[in-house]
C-alpha positions as CSV (number, residue, x, y, z in Angstrom):
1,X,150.4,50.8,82.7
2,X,150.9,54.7,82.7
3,X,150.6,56.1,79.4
4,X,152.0,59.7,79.4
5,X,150.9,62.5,76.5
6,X,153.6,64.3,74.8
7,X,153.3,67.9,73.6
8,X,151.7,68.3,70.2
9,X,155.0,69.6,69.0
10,X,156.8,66.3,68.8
11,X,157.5,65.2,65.4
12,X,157.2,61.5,66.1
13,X,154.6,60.7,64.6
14,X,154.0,57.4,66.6
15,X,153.5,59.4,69.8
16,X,150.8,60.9,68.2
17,X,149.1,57.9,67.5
18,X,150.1,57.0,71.4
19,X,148.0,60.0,72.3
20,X,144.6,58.9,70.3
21,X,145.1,55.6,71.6
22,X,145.1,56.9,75.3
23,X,141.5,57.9,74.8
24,X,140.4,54.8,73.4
25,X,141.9,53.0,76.3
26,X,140.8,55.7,78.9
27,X,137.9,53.5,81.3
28,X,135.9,55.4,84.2
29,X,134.5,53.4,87.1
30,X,131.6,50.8,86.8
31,X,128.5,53.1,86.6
32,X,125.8,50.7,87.5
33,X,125.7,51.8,90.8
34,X,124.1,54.9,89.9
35,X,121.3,53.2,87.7
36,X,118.4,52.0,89.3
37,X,115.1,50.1,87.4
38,X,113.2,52.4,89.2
39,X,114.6,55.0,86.8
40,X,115.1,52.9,84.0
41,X,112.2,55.0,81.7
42,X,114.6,57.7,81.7
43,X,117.5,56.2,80.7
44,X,118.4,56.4,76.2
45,X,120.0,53.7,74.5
46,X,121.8,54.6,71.8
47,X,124.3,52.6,68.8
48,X,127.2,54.9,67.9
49,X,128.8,54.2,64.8
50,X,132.3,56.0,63.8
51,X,133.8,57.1,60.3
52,X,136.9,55.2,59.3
53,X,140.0,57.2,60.1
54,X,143.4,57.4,58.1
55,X,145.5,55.6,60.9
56,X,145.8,51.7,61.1
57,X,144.3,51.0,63.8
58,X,141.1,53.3,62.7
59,X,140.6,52.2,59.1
60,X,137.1,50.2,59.6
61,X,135.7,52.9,61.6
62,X,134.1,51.8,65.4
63,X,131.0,51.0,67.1
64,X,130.1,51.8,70.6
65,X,126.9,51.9,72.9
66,X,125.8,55.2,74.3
67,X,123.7,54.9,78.0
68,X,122.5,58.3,79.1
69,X,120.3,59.3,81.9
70,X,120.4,63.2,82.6
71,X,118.5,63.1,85.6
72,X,121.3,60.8,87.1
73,X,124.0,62.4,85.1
74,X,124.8,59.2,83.7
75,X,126.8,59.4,79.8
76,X,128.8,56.8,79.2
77,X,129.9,54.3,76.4
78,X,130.1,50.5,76.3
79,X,133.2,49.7,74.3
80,X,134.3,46.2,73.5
81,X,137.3,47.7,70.9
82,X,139.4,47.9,74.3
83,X,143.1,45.8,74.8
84,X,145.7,45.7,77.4
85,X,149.2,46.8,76.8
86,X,151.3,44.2,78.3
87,X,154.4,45.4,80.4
88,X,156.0,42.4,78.5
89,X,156.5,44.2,75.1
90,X,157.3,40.6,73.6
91,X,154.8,38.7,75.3
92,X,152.1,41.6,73.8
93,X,153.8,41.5,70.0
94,X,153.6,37.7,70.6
95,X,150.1,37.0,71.3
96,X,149.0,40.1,68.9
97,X,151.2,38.0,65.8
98,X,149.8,34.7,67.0
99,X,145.8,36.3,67.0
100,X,146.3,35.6,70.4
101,X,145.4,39.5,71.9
102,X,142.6,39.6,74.1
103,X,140.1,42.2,73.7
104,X,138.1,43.3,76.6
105,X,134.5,45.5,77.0
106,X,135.4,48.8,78.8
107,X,133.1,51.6,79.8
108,X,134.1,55.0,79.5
109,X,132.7,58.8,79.5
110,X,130.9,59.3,76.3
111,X,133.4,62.8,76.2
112,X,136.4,61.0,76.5
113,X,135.1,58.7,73.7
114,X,134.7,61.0,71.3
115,X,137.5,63.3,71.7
116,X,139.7,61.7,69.4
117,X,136.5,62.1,66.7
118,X,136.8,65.5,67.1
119,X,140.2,66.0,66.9
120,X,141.0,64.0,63.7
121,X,137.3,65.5,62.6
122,X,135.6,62.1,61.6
123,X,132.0,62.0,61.6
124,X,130.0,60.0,64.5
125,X,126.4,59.1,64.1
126,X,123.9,58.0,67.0
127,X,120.9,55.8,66.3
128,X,118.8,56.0,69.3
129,X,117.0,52.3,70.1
130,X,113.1,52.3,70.1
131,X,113.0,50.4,73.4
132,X,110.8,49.3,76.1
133,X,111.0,49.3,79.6
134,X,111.1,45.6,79.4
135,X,114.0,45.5,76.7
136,X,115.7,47.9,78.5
137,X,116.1,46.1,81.6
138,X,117.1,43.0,79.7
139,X,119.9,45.5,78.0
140,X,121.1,46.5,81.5
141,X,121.5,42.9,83.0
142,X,123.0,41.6,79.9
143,X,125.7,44.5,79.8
144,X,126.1,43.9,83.6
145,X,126.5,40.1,82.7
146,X,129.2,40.9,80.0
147,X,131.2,43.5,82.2
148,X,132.2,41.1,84.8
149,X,135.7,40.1,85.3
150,X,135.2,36.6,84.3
151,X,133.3,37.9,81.2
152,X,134.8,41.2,80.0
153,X,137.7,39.6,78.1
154,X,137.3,37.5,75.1
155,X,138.9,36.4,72.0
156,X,139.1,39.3,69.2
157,X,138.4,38.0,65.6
158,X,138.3,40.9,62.8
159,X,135.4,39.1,60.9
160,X,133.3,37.6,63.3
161,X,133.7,38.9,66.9
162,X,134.8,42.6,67.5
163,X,133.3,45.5,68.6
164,X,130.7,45.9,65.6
165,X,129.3,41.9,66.2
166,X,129.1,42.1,69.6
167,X,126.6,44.9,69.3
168,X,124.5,43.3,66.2
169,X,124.7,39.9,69.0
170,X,123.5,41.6,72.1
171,X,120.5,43.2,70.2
172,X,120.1,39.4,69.1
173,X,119.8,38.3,72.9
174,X,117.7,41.2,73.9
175,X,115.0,40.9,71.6
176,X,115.4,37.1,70.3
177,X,112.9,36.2,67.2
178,X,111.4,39.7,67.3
179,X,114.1,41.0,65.4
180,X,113.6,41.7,62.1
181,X,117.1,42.5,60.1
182,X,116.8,44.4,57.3
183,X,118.4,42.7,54.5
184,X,121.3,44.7,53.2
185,X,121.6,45.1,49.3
186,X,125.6,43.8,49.6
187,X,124.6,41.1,51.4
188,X,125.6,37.8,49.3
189,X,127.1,39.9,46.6
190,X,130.6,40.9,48.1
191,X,133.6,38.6,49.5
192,X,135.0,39.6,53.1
193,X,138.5,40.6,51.1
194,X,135.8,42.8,48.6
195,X,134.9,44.4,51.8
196,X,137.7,45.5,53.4
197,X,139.8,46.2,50.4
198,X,137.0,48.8,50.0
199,X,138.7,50.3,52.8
200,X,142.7,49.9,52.1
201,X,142.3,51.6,48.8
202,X,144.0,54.8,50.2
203,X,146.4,52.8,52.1
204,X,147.8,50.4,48.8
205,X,150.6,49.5,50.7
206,X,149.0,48.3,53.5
207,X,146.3,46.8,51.5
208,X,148.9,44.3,49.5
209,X,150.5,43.3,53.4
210,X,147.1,42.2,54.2
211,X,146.0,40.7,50.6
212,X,148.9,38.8,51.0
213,X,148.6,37.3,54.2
214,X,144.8,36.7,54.4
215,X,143.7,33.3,52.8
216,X,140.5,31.7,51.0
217,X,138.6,31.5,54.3
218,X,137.7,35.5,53.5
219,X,137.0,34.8,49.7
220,X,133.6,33.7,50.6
221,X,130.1,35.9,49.9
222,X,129.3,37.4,53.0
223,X,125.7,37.0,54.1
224,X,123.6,39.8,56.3
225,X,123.7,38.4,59.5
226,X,128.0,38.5,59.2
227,X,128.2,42.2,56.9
228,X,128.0,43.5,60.6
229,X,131.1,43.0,61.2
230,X,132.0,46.4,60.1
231,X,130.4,49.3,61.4
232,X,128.9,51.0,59.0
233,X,126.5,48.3,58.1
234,X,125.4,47.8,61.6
235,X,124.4,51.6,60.6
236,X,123.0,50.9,57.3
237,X,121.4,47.9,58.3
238,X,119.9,49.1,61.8
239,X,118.5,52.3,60.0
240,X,115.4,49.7,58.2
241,X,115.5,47.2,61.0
242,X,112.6,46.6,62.5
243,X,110.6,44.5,65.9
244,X,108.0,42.9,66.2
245,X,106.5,43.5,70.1
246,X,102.8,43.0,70.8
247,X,101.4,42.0,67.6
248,X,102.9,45.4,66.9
249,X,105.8,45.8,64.4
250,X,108.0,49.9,65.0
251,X,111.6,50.2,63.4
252,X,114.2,49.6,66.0
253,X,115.4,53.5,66.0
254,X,113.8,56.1,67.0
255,X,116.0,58.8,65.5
256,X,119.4,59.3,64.6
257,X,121.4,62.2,64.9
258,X,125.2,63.3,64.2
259,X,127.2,64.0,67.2
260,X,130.1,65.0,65.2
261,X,129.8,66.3,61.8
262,X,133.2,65.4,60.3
263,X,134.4,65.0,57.0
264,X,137.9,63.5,56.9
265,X,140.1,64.0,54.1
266,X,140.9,61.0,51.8
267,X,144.1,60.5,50.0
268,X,144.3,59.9,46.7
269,X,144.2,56.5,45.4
270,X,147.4,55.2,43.9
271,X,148.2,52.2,42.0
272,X,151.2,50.5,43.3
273,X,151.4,48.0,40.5
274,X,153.0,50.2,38.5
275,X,156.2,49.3,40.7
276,X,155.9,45.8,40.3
277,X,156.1,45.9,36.4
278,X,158.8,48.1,36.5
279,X,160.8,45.0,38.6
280,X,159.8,42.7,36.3
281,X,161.0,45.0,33.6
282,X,164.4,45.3,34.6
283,X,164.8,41.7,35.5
284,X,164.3,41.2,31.2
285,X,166.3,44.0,31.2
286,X,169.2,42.1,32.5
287,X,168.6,38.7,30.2
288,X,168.3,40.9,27.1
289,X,171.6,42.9,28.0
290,X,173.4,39.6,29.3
291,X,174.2,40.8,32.5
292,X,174.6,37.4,34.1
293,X,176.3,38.1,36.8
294,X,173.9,41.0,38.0
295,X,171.1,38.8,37.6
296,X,172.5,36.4,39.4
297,X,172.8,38.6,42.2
298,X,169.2,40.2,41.3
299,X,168.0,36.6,41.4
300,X,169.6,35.5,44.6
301,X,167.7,38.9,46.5
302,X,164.9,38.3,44.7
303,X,164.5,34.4,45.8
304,X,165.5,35.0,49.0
305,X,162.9,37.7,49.6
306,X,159.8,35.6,48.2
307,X,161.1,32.7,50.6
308,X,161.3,34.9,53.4
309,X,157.9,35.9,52.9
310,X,156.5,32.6,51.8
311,X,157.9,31.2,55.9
312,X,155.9,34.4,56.7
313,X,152.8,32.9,55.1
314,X,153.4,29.4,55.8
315,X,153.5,30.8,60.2
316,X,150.4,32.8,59.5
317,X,148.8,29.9,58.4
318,X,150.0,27.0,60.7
319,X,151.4,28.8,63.7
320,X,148.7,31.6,64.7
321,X,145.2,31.6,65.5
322,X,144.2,34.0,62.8
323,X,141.0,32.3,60.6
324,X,141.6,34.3,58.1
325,X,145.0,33.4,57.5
326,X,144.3,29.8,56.6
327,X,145.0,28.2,53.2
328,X,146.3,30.7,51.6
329,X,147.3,30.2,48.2
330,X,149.7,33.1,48.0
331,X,152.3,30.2,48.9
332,X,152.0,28.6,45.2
333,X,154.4,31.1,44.2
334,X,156.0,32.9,47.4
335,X,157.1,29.8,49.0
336,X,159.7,29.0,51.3
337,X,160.9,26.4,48.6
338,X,162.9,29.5,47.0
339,X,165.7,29.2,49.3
340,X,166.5,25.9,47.6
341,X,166.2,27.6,44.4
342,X,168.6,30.3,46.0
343,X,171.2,27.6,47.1
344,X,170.8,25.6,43.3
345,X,171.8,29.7,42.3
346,X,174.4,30.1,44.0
347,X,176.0,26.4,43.2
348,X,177.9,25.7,40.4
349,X,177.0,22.3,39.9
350,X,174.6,20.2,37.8
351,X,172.4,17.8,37.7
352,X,168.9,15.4,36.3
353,X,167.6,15.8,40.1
354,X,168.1,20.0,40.1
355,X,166.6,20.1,36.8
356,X,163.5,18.1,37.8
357,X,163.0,20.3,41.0
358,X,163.2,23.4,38.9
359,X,160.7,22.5,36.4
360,X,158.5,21.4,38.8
361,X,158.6,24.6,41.1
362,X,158.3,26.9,38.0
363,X,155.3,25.0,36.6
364,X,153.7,25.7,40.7
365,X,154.7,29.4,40.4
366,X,153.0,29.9,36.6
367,X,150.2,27.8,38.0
368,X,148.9,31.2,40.1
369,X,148.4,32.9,36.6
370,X,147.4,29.8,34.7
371,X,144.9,29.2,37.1
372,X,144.0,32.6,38.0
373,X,140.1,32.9,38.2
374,X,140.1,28.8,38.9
375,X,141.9,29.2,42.2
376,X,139.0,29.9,45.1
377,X,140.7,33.3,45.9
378,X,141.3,36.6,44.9
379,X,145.0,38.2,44.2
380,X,145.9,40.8,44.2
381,X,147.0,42.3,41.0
382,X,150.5,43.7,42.0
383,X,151.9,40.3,42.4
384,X,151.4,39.4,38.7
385,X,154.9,40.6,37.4
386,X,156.2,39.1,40.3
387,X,154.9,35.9,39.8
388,X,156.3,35.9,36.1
389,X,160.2,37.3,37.2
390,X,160.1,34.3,39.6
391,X,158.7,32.2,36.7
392,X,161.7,33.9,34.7
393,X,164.6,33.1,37.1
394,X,163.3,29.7,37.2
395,X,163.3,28.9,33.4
396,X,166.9,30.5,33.4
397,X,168.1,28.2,35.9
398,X,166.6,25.3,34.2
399,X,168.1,26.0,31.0
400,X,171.4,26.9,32.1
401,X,171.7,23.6,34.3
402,X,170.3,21.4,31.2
403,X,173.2,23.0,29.0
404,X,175.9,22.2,32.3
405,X,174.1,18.6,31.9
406,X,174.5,18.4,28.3
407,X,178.3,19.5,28.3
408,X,178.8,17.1,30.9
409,X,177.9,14.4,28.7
410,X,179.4,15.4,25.9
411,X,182.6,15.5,27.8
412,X,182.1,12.0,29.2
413,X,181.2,10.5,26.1
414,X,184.4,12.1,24.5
């Protein structure tokens, strides 16, 4: 596929990303060719670990691995943060939503890797490895290993395989029981949703999407082998690492140095749960003033909108091969049982078997609060006054179909 760049003028602003993508996607030919292990003493191995950027795609930063030999003129990256786009638009958006994309290792010019960290001014560090010429030959025939066809591609997973863990795995292979991690003070103390949220704070609309459709599995501590799945700690962590070679033990980097010395803005961080209230404000707004038929209406949008998003959850969680979308509790009160809410709503009629449904779907919903810190994972806090307007519209509806009930009687007795 032929990905063309557009003049910076544009105003689309998704062309722009288009045109950083281009140079993450941008390989050069197989270089091994030009490597030799009669030159391997020459030839630097290097981690390079990437700042977090404000797009998407860029918010957990990257890790690469630099291979330089001057005397060969060899500089080039190993990236495994490399993915096809499809011709097939729908096939691509299809095996992206089902977790489905396949990732692939790429190599590419170290310039054409860290052009886009230049332009958008984000800092990249380099930790050159301590190596031997023994280690280093094991390095080459394991990245040869990896980069053929039948090997390149594998199966991306955000926590445990991606470009970060497949770095922190091949240093695992190269040096076996040698390896001495450092043990990271967050190790054991912070949840993978902790973690990341760290991360989506600038972004807080983004950062609810994905509290919302992640599950327990990522409400877990995360120990030191798996805090590498982001790349600053394979930084952090590397820095203090150390192996132990010849009854000898030397820290695994030699030295690092900044290749780019970037500072990216952050935004500031805003609290979206102001909005939220607000909702659940005007939806007492609307009992207090009476308004039934506007809250009828406000109900029926409302309903339908949590059930659309509780079939959301309820696919995420049975129809995709996403880990971290797996039992996620968010459905005990955005489930897709609100559309028969909405129909009960919209229905004039009563009766003991709608009154019975009601009560026990509002005592589900309230359950989230009641059982807030009980439940094994974290919510996030914008969805309280949601939570309680469902748990309003429910007790509404409950009354109003046990008075219908009652009349109903009391006519039929008269």
């Amino acid at each position: 596929m032929k990905l063309q760049i557009r003049p910076q003028k544009t105003p689309w602003k998704f062309l722009n990303w288009i045109k950083s993508l281009f140079f993450l996607i941008l390989l050069s030919n197989n270089f091994y060719a030009n490597i030799s292990f009669s030159n391997i003493d020459n030839t630097q191995f290097s981690i390079l670990t990437c700042d977090p950027g404000n797009e998407i795609y860029s918010l957990f930063g990257h890790s690469g691995l630099r291979i330089k030999n001057s005397a060969e003129n060899i500089d080039q990256v190993v990236n495994w943060g490399l993915f096809e786009f499809s011709d097939d638009q729908f096939q691509f958006g299809y095996d992206f939503a089902k977790g489905r994309l396949s990732y692939y290792m790429g190599i590419q010019r170290t310039a054409n890797f860290l052009y886009e960290y230049k332009s958008s001014n984000r800092k990249v560090s380099e930790q050159i490895l301590n190596l031997s010429k023994e280690n280093k030959t094991k390095l080459i025939e394991l990245i040869k290993l990896n980069n053929l066809p039948e090997n390149r591609k594998y199966k991306y997973e955000f926590f445990y395989d991606n470009c970060s863990s497949k770095i922190r795995d091949l240093l695992n292979e190269v040096f076996g029981s040698n390896l001495v991690w450092d043990q990271n003070k967050d190790a054991n103390q912070f949840t993978f949703r902790e973690i990341i949220n760290e991360n989506l704070q600038y972004k807080p609309w983004l950062g609810l999407g994905i509290n919302l459709v992640l599950g327990s599995p990522i409400d877990i501590k995360v120990d030191n082998n798996n805090l590498m799945f982001l790349p600053k700690y394979v930084e952090n962590i590397l820095d203090k690492t150390s192996v132990e070679q010849h009854s000898k033990k030397q820290r695994i980097i030699k030295r690092k140095v900044k290749l780019i010395a970037g500072s990216l803005k952050t935004p500031e961080i805003v609290d979206i749960s102001f909005w939220f209230w607000l909702i659940f404000m005007f939806t007492v707004l609307l009992l207090i003033l009476k308004l039934d038929l506007i809250f009828k209406i406000w109900s029926s949008i409302s309903l339908f909108t949590l059930g659309l998003l509780g079939l959301l959850l309820l696919f995420m969680w049975l129809g995709t091969d996403h880990q971290g979308t797996k039992n996620n509790f968010n459905l005990l009160w955005a489930t897709p049982t609100h559309w028969i809410m909405l129909f009960i709503v919209l229905s004039k009629k009563a009766s003991k078997l709608r009154s019975g449904f009601i009560i026990i779907s509002l005592l589900i919903v309230f359950s989230t609060i009641l059982f807030w810190f009980v439940i094994p994972q974290e919510f996030h806090p914008a969805i309280k006054p949601l939570i309680l307007q469902t748990s309003i519209i429910y007790y509404y509806y409950y009354k109003k179909n046990k008075q219908q009930l009652n009349l109903t009687e009391t006519s039929n007795s008269v």
